[in-house]
N, C-alpha and C positions, 0 to 999 in steps of 0.2 A: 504494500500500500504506500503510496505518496503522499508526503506531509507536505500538507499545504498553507501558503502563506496567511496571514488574512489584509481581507484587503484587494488579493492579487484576483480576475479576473483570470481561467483559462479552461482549455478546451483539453480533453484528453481523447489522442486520437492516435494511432501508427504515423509517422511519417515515411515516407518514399525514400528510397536509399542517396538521392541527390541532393537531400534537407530544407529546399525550397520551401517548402509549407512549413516545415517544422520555424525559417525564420521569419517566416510573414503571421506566425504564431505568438511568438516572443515580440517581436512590436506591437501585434494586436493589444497582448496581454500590456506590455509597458504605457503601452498608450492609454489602455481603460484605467488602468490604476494609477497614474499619474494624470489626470489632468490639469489640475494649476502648473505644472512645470511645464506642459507642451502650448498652453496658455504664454508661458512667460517666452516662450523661445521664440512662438510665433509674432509676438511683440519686440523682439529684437531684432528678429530681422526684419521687420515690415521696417524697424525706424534705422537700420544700415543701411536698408534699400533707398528711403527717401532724405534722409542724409544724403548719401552716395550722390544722388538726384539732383541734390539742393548745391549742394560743392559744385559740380559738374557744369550745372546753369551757371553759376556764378561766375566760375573762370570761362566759361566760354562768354557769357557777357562782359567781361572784363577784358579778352581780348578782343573785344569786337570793338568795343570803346577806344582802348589804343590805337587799332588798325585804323578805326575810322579819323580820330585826331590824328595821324601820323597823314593819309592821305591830303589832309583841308593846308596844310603847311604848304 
């Protein structure tokens, strides 16, 4: 018998000798039983991504600015 966590969401099943399922398993399970951390991840990278975004505008606007003052000379 298998002692189980508590808490932990899981499926008890055979897996296939290639473990495929067995690790779409283990995230299913990670995922149910943690949700405030997949919560906090998802939140980090949405604000790397529009950071990333924000910076990216900036300097391209910033050389757009010089290019264009550099041409009116």
């Amino acid at each position: 018998m298998l002692a189980r966590q508590p808490g932990v969401v899981e499926r008890l099943r055979t897996a296939p000798a290639d473990g495929a399922p067995a690790q779409i398993d283990v995230v299913t399970d990670f995922v149910a039983s943690n949700p405030a951390l997949i919560v906090l991840v998802v939140f980090l990278l949405t604000f790397v991504f529009f950071a990333f975004l924000f910076v990216r505008r900036t300097l391209s606007g910033l050389r757009e600015g010089y290019d264009e003052g550099y041409r009116r000379k």
